[in-house]
N, C-alpha and C positions, 0 to 999 in steps of 0.2 A: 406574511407567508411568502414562500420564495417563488419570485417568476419563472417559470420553464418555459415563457415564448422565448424566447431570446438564443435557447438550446436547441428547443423545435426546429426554428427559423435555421440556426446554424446546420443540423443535418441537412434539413430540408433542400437547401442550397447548395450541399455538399453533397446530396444524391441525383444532383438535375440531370448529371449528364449518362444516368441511369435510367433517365424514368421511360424510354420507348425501346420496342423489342428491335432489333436483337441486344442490348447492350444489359436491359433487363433481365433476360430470360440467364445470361449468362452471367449477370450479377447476385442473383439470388440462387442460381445451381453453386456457385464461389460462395456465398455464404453460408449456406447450407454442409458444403463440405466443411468448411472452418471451425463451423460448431459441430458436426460430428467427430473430425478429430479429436476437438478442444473436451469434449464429453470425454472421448476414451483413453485420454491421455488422462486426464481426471481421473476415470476408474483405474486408471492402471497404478498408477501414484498411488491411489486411497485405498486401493482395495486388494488384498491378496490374492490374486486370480487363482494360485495352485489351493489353496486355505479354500478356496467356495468351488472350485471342482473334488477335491475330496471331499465334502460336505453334500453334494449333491450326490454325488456316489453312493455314503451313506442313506441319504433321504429314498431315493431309488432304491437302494437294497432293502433295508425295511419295510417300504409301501411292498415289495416283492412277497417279501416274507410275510406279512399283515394279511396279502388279498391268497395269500394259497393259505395262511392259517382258517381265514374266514371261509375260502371254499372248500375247504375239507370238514368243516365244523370242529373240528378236534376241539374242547374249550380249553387244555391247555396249551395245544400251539398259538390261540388267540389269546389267552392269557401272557403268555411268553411277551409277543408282538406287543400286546396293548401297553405291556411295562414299559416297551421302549420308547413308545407314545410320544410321553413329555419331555426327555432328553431331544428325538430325535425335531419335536417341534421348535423347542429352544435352540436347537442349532438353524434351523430355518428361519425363525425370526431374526439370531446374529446373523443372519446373512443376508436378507435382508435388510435389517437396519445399516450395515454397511451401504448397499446399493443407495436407502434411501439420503446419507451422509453427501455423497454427489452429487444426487437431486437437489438440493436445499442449494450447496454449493452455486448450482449450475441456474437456478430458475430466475434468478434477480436479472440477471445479464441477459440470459434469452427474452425476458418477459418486456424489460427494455427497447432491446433489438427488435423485437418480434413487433411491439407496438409502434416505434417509428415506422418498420420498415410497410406495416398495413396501413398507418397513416397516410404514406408516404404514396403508395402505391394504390389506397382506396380501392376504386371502381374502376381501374387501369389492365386492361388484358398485358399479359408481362409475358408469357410463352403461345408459342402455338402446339396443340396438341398433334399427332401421327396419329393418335385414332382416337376415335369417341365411345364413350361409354355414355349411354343414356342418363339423365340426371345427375350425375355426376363429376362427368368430364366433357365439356363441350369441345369446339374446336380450337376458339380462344380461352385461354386460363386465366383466371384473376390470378394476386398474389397466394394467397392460402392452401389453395389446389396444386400449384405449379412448387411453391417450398415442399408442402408432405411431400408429395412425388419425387421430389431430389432428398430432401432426408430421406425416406425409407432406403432409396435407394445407394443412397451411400452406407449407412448404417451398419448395416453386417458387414460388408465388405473391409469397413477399416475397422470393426472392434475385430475383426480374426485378422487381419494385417497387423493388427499391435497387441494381438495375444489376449485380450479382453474376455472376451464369448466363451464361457466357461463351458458352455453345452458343447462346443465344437472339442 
């Protein structure tokens, strides 16, 4: 079986001058951004963005038409709508299964990264918080809390920077 101390050790050593705040707090917000770019440059490459905003248009139009068919009772404006059913679903699953095609791409890499960097960083406070939230957010942040907090926050911001976020 193949050793992985040896790679462990090698990160491990190569994130030391990482591992106390502030140098942390601003190493994993730089991470976090890296892999949101590196995501959306992915969907953008993979994925037709203008192809899944027309497709959403349609989906949206029909649930429209679907829910005034079913509030008017008419059964054949509900007939109409229901025909469209399985078209307009099968366009939502290809679109879908697009999104899920950069998922699969993307998880090997993060799942890696993601486990060094918790390794790494264990039971180690890596930011300090501006406010607390009960239960949730103390004033010191482990790794786990302090990454979400910089992914979400990056998140939207650079899928509509690189044209991504089909709902916008």
């Amino acid at each position: 079986m193949f050793d992985l101390s040896g790679i462990l050790d090698f990160f491990m050593n190569a994130l030391a001058p990482y591992a106390n705040r502030p140098n942390s707090t601003f190493f994993i917000l730089s991470i976090a951004l890296i892999l949101s770019f590196t995501t959306n440059v992915l969907n953008r490459l993979l994925i037709d963005v203008d192809r899944m905003k027309e497709v959403m248009s349609q989906v949206a139009t029909w649930r429209k038409e679907f829910d005034k068919a079913r509030k008017s009772g008419d059964e054949k404006l509900i007939s109409k709508a229901s025909k469209k059913q399985k078209s307009v679903m099968q366009l939502q699953s290809r679109m879908m299964w697009d999104r899920m095609k950069v998922s699969f791409i993307y998880l090997g890499p993060f799942w890696i990264i993601f486990y060094i960097l918790n390794r790494f960083y264990a039971n180690t406070s890596v930011a300090l918080s501006p406010f607390t939230v009960p239960i949730l957010l103390g004033e010191e942040l482990p790794f786990i809390s302090w990454y979400i907090l910089c992914s979400f926050t990056f998140s939207l911001p650079v899928s509509r920077i690189l044209g991504v976020n089909p709902e916008t």
